[in-house]
N, C-alpha and C positions, 0 to 999 in steps of 0.2 A: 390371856386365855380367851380362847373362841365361848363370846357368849351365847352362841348357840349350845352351849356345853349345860349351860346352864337349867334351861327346862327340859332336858334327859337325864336328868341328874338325880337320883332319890339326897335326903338332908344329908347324910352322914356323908354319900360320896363326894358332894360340892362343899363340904366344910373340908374335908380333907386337901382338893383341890386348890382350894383360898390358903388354905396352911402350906403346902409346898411351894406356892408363886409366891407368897407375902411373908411367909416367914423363912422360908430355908433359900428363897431369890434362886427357884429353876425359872427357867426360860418359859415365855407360853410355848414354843412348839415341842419341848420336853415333857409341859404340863397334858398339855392335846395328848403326847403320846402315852402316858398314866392315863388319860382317862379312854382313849381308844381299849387297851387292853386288859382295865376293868370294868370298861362295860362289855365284853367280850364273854368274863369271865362269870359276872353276873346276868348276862342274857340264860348261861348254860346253867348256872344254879337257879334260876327260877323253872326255868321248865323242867327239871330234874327236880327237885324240891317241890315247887306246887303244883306244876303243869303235869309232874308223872308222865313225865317221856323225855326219851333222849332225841333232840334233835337230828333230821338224817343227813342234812349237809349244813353248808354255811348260809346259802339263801331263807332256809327257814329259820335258822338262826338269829338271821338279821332283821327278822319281822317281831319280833320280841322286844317289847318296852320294860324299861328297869326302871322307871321313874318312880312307881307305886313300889316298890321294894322297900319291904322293912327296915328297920333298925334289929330287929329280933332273927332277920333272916340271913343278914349280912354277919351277924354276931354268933349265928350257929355252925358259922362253917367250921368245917372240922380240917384233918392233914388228908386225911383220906379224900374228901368233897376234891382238894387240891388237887389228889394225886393223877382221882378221875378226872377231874377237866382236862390236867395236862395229856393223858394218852387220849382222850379226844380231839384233843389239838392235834395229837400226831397222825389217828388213825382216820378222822372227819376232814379236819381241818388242814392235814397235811403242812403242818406249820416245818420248818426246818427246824433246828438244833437253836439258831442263832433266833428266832422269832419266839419258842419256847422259853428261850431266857428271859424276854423282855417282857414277858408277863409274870414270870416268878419273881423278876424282879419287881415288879408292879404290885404284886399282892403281897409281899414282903414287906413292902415302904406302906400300903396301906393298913395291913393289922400292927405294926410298930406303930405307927399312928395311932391307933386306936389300942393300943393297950399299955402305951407311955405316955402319951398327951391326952389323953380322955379319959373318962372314965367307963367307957363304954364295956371294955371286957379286962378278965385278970390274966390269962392264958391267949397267948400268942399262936396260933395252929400253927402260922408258917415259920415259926422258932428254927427246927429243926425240917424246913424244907430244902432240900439238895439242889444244886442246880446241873442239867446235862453236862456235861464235860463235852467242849468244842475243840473244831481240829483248828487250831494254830496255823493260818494260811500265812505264806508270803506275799505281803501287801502288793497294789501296784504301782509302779515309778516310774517315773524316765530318766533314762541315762544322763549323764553330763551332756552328749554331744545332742542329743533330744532336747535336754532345757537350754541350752544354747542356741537352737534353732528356733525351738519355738516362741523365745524374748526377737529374736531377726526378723520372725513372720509380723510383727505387732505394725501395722502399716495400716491409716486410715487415708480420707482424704480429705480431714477437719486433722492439722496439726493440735488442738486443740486433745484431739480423742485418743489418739498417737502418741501423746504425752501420759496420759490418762489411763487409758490402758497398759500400757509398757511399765506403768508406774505399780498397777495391781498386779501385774504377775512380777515384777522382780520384788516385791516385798513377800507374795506369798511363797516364792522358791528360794529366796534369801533367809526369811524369818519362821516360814514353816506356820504361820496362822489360819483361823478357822477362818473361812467365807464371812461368818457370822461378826467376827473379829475388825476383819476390815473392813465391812462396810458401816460398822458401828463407829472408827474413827474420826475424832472431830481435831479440828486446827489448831488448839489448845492441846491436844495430846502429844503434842508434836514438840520436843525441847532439845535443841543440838543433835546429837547422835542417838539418842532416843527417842521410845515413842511406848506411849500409855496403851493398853489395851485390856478392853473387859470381857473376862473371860467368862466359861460356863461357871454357875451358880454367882455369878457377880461377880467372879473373881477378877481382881488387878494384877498387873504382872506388865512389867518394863522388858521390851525387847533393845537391842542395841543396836544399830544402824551399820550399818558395812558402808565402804564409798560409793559399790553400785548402790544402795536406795537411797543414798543419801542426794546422789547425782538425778535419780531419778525421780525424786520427792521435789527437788528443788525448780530441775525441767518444767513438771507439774504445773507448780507453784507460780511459775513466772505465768501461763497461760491459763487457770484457771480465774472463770469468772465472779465474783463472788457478790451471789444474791441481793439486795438491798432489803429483802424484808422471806420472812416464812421461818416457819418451826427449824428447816434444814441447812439456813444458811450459814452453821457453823459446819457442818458434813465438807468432811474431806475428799470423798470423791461421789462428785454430782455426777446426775443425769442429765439430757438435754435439756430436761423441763426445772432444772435447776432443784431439783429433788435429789436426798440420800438414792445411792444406789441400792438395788434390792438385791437378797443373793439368788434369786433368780434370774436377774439382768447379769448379773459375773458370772456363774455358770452360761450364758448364754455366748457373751464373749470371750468366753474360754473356749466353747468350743468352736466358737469361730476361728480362732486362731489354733488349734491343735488341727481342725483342719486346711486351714493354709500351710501347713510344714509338715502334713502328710501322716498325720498321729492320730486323728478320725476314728473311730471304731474299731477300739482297742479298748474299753471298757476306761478312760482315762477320763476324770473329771478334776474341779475345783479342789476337793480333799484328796486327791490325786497327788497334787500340788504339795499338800501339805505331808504326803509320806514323801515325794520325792527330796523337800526340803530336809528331811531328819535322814536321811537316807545319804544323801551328799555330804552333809555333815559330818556323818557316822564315820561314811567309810575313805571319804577324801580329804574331810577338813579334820580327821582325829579327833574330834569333840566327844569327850567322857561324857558318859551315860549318863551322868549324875545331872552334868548342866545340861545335856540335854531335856533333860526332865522339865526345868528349869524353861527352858526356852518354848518349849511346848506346851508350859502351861498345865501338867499332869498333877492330880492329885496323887497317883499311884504310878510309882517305879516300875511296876508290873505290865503297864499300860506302855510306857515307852519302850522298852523291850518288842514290841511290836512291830517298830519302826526300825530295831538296829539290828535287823537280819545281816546276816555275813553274805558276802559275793564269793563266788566260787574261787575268783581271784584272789580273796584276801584269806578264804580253806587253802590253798594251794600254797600261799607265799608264808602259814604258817607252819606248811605240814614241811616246807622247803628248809623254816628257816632252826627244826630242832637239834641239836648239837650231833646226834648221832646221824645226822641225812647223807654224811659223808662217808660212815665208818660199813665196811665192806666186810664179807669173810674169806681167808685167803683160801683159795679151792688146792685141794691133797692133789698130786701126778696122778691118783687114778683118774680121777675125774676130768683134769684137761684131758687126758688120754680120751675117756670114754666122749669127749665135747668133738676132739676132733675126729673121732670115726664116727662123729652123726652127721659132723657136717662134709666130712667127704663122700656117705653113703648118698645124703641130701644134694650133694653138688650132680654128684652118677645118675641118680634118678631124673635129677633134670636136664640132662644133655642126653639122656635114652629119651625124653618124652618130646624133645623139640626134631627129630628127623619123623617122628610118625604123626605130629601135626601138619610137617609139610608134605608127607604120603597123600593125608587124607584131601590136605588143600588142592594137590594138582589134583585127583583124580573128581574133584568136581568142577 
């Protein structure tokens, strides 16, 4: 957790904070995002509550300290106080559908907090808070012949880097892992055909090695340098400076190479990679939904579903393949009848319209 989190913190919100990181094992940049969007929530309760006014945008918003905020103020919110933040969020703040959630779900995980692990209230306000109903988008991917290209473009001029690179995108389009995942990797995780990864909330989960990573782990392997002394030199894929990579150094060389293979500015990142991974799965390698679950690392079924959108190709080859796609009706003699006097009327009409297009053509 960003200790600067700490002295903008009133007591109750930074005990809660300590309780999510230390006891339930979220991520700090999970934890950061909890506290961005309850202090968001508590800037707009105090100045509603004691300031007596509604803020007119987000700049005066943002000038609003929650540090002094009660225990007594925090504990009077009500479903209602909820209801108005959130259409100030929509009306002020212009939040979207998907940014609105991310606070309800914030202020959910916080009064559960506090009215099961404390003692601080008896009644839950956000019990029976609803959340927006969001539009179900189709993720974005790239094609087979796209992730094909873009493992081709992986070309440095350190065979070192070459190795290195080619190694993090064929595990993250092979295995479908978060950024977060593989750069956590250490050498020790790495056992035959498998490999250990710690997932959100500290989760473990064994993926299984295909011959491409396994070829390409091992490539790696042979040309990595490996440190003599520091925190990182079990880190399986270093920096220059012989440091863990960051996932902002992998995002960086990703797009370096989506733009060597012409894929550039297409809205296509790192977790890009990781739909294109369940994606290919899904729909080329027949991988049940179930293990895909599994492979991804989901706590909810619900959540993988996201990834196993249908291609139009595989709507098409089931709408082809059901038992009646063949069964026809046989047409009554009126109807051939009435078929071929439309299509000799149709054939007439068009041998009348072809000598007055060529009228029209000479006489210009």
């Amino acid at each position: 957790m960003d200790q600067a989190i700490l002295f903008d913190c009133p007591d109750i919100l930074r005990e809660f904070l300590f309780y999510m990181e230390t006891i339930l094992g979220r991520s700090p940049k999970t934890v950061n995002g909890y506290y961005i969007e309850l202090r968001t929530f508590f800037r707009y309760i105090k100045s509603v509550k004691l300031l007596k006014q509604i803020p007119k945008d987000s700049e005066e918003l943002s000038e609003i300290k929650i540090d002094d905020i009660s225990k007594d103020l925090i504990c009077s919110v009500t479903l209602s106080d909820i209801y108005d933040f959130l259409h100030f969020s929509l009306e002020t703040l212009h939040n979207n559908t998907a940014s609105r959630s991310r606070k309800i779900a914030s202020i959910r995980a916080l009064y559960k907090y506090l009215t099961t692990k404390t003692n601080y209230m008896e009644e839950n306000p956000a019990k029976n808070l609803d959340t927006p109903s969001q539009r179900k988008s189709v993720p974005k991917y790239l094609t087979l012949e796209e992730s094909i290209n873009l493992l081709a473009s992986v070309k440095d001029e350190s065979p070192l880097v070459t190795a290195r690179d080619y190694c993090m995108l064929t595990l993250m389009l092979n295995c479908g892992m978060r950024v977060s995942e593989l750069v956590g990797i250490n050498l020790e995780d790495i056992r035959d055909n498998t490999l250990r990864l710690l997932g959100k909330g500290n989760k473990e989960r064994i993926v299984y090695l295909n011959d491409a990573c396994v070829s390409a782990l091992g490539n790696y392997l042979k040309l990595r340098q490996q440190p003599e002394t520091g925190t990182d030199r079990n880190a399986l894929f270093l920096s220059a400076q012989h440091r863990r990579m960051t996932t902002r150094r992998v995002e960086q060389i990703v797009a370096k190479y989506l733009k060597a293979c012409g894929l550039d500015g297409r809205g296509y990142s790192p977790h890009k990679l990781r739909h294109t991974a369940a994606t290919l799965m899904y729909q080329h390698g027949g991988v049940d939904i179930r293990a895909l679950k599994e492979i991804l690392g989901h706590a909810n079924i619900g959540t993988t579903e996201i990834y196993t959108h249908i291609s139009n190709q595989m709507i098409e080859q089931a709408a082809n393949a059901s038992p009646l796609s063949s069964v026809t009706r046989k047409l009554s003699e009126q109807e051939l009848l009435m078929q071929q006097i439309e299509a000799h009327n149709q054939e007439q009409k068009n041998s009348e319209t072809i000598p007055e297009q060529e009228n029209f053509a000479n006489q210009k």
